[in-house]
C-alpha positions as MATLAB code, in Angstrom:
seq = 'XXXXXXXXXXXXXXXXXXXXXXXXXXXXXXXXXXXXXXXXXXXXXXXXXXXXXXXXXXXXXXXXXXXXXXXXXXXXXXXXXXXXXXXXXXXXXXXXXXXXXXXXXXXXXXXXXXXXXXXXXXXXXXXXXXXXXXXXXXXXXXXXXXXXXXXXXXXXXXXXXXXXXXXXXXXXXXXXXXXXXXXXXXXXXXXXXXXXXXXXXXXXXXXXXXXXXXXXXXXXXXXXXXXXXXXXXXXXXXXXXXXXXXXXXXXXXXXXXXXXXXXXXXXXXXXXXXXXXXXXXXXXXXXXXXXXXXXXXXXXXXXXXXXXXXXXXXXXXXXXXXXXXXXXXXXXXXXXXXXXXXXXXXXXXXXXXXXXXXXXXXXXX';
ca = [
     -74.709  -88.325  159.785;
     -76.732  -87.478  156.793;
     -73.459  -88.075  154.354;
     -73.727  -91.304  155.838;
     -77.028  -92.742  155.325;
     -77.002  -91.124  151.413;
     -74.001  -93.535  150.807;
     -75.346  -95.997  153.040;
     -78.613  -96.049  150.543;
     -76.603  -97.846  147.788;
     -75.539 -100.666  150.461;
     -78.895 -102.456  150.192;
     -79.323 -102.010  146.468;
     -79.524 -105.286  144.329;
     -76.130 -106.191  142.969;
     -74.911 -105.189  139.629;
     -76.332 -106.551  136.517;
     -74.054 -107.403  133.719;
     -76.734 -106.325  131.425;
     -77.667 -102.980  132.925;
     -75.650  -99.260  131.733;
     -74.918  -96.942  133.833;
     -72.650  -95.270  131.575;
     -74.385  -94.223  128.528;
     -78.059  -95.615  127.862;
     -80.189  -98.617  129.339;
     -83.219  -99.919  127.088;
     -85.920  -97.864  128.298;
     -83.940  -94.898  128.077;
     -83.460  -95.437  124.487;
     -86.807  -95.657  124.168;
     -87.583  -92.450  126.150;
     -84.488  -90.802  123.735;
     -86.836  -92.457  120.642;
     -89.947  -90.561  121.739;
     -87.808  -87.405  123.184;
     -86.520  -87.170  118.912;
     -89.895  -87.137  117.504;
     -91.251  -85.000  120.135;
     -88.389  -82.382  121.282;
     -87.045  -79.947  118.430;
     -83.547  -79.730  119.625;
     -83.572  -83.455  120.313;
     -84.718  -84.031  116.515;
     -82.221  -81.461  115.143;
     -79.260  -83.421  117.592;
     -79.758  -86.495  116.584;
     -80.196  -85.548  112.611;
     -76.517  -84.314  112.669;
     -75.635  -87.688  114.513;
     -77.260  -90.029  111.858;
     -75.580  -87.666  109.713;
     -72.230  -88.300  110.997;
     -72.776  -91.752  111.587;
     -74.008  -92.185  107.892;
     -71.112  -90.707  106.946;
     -68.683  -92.840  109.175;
     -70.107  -95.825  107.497;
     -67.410  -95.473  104.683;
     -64.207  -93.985  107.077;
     -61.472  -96.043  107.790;
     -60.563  -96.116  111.328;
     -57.509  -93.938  112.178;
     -56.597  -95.195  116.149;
     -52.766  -93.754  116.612;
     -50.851  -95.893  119.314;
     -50.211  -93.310  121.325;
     -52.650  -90.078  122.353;
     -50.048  -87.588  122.997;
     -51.667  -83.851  123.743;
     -50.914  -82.649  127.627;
     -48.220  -80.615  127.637;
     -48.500  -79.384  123.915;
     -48.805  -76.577  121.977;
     -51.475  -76.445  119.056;
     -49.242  -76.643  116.165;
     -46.721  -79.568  117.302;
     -46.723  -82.371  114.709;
     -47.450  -84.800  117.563;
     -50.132  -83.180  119.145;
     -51.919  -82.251  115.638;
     -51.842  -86.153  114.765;
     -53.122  -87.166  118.060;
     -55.968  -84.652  117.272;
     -56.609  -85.941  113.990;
     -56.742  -90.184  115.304;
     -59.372  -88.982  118.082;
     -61.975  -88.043  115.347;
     -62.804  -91.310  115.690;
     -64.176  -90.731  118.821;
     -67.276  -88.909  117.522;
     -67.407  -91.658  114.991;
     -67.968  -94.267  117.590;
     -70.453  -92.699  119.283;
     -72.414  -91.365  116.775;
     -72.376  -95.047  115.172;
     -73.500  -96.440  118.824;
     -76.094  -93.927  119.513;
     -77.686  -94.394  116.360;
     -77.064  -98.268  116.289;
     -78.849  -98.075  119.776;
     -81.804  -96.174  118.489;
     -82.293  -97.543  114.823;
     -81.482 -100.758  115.596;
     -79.461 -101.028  112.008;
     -76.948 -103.778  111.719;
     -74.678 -101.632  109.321;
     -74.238  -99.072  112.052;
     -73.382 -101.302  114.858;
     -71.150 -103.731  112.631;
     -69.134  -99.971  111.512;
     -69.064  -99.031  115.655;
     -67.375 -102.724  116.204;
     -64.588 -102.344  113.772;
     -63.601  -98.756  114.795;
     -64.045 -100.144  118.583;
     -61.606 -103.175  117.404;
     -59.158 -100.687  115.548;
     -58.386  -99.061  118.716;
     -58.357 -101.942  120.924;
     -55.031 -103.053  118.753;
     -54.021 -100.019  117.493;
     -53.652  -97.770  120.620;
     -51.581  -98.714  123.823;
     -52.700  -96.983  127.013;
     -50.319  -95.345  128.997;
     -52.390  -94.229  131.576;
     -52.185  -90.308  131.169;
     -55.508  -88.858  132.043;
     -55.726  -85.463  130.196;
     -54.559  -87.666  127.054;
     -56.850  -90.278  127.545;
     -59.909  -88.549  129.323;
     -60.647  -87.569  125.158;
     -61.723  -91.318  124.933;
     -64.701  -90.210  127.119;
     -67.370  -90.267  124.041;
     -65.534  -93.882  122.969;
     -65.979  -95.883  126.412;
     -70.453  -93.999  126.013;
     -70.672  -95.384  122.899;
     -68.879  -99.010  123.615;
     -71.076  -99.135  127.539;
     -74.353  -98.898  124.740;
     -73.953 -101.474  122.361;
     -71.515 -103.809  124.416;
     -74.331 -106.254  124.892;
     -74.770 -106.683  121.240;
     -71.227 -107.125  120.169;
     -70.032 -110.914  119.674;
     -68.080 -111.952  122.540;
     -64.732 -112.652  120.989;
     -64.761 -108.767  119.803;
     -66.074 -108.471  123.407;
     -62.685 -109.639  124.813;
     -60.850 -107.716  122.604;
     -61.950 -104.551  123.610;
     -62.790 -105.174  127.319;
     -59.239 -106.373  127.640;
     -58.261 -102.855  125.965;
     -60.168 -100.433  128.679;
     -58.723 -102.863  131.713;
     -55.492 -101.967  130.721;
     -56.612  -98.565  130.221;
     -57.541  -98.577  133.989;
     -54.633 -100.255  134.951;
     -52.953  -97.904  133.306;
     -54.512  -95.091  135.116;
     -54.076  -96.397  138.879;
     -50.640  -96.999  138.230;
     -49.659  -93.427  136.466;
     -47.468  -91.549  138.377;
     -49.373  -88.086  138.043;
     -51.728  -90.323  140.711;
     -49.103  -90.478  143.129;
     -49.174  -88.426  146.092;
     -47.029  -85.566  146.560;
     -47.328  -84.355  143.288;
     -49.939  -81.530  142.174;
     -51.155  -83.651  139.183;
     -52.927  -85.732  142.371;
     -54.910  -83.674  143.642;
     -55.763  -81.192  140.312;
     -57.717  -81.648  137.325;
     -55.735  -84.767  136.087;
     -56.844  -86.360  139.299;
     -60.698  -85.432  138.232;
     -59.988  -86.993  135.201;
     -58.581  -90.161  136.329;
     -61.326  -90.611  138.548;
     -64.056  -89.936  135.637;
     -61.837  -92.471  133.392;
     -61.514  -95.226  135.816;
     -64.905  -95.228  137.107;
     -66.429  -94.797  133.517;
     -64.525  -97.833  132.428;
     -65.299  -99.251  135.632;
     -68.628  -99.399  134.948;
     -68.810 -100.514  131.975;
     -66.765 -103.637  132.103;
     -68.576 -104.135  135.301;
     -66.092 -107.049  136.531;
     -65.830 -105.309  140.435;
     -62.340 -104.992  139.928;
     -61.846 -101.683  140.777;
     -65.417 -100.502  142.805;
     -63.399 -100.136  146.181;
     -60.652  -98.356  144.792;
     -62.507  -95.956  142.527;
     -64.840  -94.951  144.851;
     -61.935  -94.325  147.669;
     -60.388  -91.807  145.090;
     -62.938  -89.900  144.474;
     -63.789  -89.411  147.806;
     -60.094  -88.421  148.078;
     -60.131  -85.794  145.254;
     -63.048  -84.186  146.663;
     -61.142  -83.506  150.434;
     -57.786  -82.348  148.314;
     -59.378  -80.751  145.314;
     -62.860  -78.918  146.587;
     -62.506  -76.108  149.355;
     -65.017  -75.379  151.798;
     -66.122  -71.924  149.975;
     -66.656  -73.995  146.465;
     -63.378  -72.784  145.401;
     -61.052  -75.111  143.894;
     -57.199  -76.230  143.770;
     -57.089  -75.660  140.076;
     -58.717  -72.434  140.475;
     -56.113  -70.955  142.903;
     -53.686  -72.689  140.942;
     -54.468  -71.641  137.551;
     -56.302  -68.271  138.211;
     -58.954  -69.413  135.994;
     -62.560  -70.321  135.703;
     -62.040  -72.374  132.949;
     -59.557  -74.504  135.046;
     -62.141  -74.773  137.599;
     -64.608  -76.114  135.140;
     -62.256  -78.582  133.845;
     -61.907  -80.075  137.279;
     -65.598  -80.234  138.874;
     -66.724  -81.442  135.310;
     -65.256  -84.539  135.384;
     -66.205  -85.306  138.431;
     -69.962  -84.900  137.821;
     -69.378  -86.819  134.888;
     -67.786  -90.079  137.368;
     -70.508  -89.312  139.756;
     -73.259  -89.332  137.608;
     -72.438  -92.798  136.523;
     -71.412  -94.062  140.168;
     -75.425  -92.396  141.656;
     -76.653  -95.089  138.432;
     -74.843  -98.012  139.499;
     -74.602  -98.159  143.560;
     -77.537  -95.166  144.264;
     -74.613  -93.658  146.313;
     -75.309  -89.520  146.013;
     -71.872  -88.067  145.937;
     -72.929  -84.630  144.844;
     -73.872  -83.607  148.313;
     -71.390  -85.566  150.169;
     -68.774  -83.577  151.748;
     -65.663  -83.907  153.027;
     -64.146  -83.212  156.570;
     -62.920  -79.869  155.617;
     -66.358  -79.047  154.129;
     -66.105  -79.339  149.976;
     -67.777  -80.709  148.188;
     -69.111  -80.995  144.075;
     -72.415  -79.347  144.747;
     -70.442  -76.549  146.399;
     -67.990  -76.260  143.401;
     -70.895  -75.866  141.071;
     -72.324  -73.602  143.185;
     -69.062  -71.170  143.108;
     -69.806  -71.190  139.720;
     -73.073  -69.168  139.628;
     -72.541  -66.108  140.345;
     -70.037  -65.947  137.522;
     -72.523  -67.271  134.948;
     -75.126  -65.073  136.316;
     -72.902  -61.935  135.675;
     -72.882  -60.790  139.638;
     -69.116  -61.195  139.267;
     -66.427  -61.161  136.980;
     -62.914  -62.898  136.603;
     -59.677  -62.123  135.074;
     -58.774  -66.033  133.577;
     -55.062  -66.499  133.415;
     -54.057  -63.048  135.207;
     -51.996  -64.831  137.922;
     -51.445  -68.029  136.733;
     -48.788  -70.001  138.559;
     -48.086  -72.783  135.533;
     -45.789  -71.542  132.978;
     -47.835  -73.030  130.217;
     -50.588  -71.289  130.231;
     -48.412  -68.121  129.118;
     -46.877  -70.326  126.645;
     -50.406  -71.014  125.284;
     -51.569  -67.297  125.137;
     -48.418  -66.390  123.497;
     -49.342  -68.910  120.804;
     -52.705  -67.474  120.383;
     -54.718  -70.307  121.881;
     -58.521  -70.058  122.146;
     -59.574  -69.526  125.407;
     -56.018  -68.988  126.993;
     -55.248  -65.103  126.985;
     -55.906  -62.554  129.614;
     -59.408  -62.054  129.208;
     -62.720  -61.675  131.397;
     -64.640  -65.324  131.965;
     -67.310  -65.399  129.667;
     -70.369  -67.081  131.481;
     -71.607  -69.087  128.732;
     -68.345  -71.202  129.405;
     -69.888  -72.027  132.143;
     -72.124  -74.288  130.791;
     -70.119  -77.617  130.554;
     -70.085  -78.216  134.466;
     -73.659  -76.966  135.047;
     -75.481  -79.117  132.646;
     -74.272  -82.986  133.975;
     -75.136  -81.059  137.664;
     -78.899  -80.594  136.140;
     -79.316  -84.524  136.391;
     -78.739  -83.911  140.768;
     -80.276  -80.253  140.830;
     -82.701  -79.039  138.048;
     -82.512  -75.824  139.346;
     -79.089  -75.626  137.414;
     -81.096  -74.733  134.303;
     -82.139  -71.467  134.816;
     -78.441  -70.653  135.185;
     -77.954  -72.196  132.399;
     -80.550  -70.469  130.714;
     -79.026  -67.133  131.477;
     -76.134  -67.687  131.007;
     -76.021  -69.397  127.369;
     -74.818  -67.108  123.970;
     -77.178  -64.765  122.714;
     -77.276  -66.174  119.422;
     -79.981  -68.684  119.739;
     -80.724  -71.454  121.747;
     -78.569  -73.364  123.562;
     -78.164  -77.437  123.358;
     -76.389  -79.543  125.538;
     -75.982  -83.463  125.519;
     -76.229  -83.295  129.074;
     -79.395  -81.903  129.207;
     -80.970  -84.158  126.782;
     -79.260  -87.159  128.757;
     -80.970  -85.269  132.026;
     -84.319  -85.407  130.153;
     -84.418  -88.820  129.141;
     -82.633  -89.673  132.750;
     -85.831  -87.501  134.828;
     -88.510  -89.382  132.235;
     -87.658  -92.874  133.117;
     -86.582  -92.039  136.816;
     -82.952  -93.391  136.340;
];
């Protein structure tokens, strides 16, 4: 009953402005971000390296390649090292938006366009999430200055992302039967198609998004926190790189509709806030994990062999932790002393999550 009347909540809210973001920033959250930079040291020193980047973007050429091709590929292979190279241009983009958005300086903006353009003609979706779930930072940066770029570009690049999430309902990986529909592709999908969703906001796909994440959270999330990927992969990390995503789709879908997915659970008792929650005790250091020790996919071995980062036989760190606690800080502030404990010793820790949570908890949104 009480699953109910959280989702029933975002039945009477007022329908969907085309002017309002859900994705990245709305106007008085920029303005909260302005005052958060000249008050907040760690704010100041993130967006200095932004402006820097940005600045810096001003005279790149954009790079888009016409086909992301990574999943499934060894660091090394030609095709995967090129793909790798063209999404650079991701951080370009946003770094121009954010700093478009917050300066207000027609040279940034006009830069974000034509790399935004590049890629609406240059790259052709093909609807694989773990390929295409790297043009997260791309679709933040377009949802903030979409309102301010000319409506011809407009059409360009909306027409781009719809076929992107076309592209994405119709993949196979989405089909059911196969593992790749109920494991961390699935997450992905969902946080793809409901981040592009949103930002087009054309109602296309609200039904339809909103029914598949419901469905990854019954086939993905077990009833003890536990995961699919997690028994699947052996790994923490795997975990992460499931429940992440999904905060990341619900996050946007609690701004848009006021629906509060985090809690919700499904029949058989999982649930996000529960997969978070598995988490802790890991990041705490109560308990350890062997990543990788029993993995049942054949590439992970094929990745440790080849001396991948973060793919051999090794205890979880908790630190690693850190990408699916701090988007869960915007539903549960509690998250942060976790975080807190569990971050490198080597200073302090800064997130983009959190500093989207602060801005977020300052203007209520």
């Amino acid at each position: 009953m009480v699953k109910r009347i959280i989702l029933l909540v975002g039945m009477f809210l007022p329908v969907i402005s085309v002017h309002a973001q859900y994705v990245s920033l709305n106007v008085s959250e920029l303005d909260a971000f302005r005052q958060l930079v000249k008050s907040d040291e760690q704010a100041a020193a993130f967006y200095k390296r932004t402006e820097k980047r940005a600045t810096e973007a001003l005279r790149d050429v954009p790079a888009p390649i016409a086909l992301i091709t990574s999943q499934g590929l060894l660091m090394g292979d030609p095709n995967k090292m090129a793909s790798l190279q063209a999404l650079h241009d991701v951080d370009k983009i946003f770094s121009l938006a954010l700093v478009a958005g917050v300066g207000k300086d027609p040279r940034y903006l006009d830069k974000c366009i034509s790399f935004l353009l590049a890629w609406a003609t240059g790259n052709n979706p093909d609807g694989n999430p773990i390929n295409e779930t790297k043009l997260e930072d791309l679709v933040f940066g377009y949802d903030l200055i979409r309102s301010s770029v000319p409506v011809r570009d407009r059409k360009v690049i909306d027409g781009w992302l719809s076929t992107m999430r076309d592209k994405e309902a119709e993949h196979v990986s989405g089909k059911s039967g196969k593992s790749t529909s109920v494991n961390n592709w699935n997450s992905h999908r969902v946080k793809m198609m409901i981040m592009i969703n949103y930002t087009l906001k054309d109602g296309k796909y609200d039904k339809y998004v909103e029914e598949q994440l419901q469905k990854q959270i019954a086939n993905n999330l077990n009833a003890d926190g536990s995961t699919y990927d997690f028994h699947e992969r052996d790994a923490l990390n795997y975990h992460i790189f499931s429940v992440e995503p999904l905060l990341k789709a619900i996050t946007v879908l609690k701004r848009a509709t006021g629906k509060d997915y985090f809690r919700f659970e499904s029949a058989s008792g999982g649930s996000i806030k529960k997969g978070v929650d598995f988490l802790v005790p890991y990041m705490k250091g109560l308990k350890t994990h062997k990543e990788f020790l029993n993995s049942k996919v054949e590439f992970d071995r094929k990745r440790a062999r080849n001396n991948e980062k973060g793919f051999q036989i090794n205890d979880f760190v908790p630190a690693r932790g850190i990408p699916a606690l701090s988007p869960a800080v915007y539903f549960d502030s509690s998250y942060l002393d976790v975080i807190d404990s569990a971050k490198a010793e080597n200073g302090p820790y800064f997130d983009w999550q959190i500093l989207l949570y602060k801005v977020r908890k300052q203007n209520g949104s």
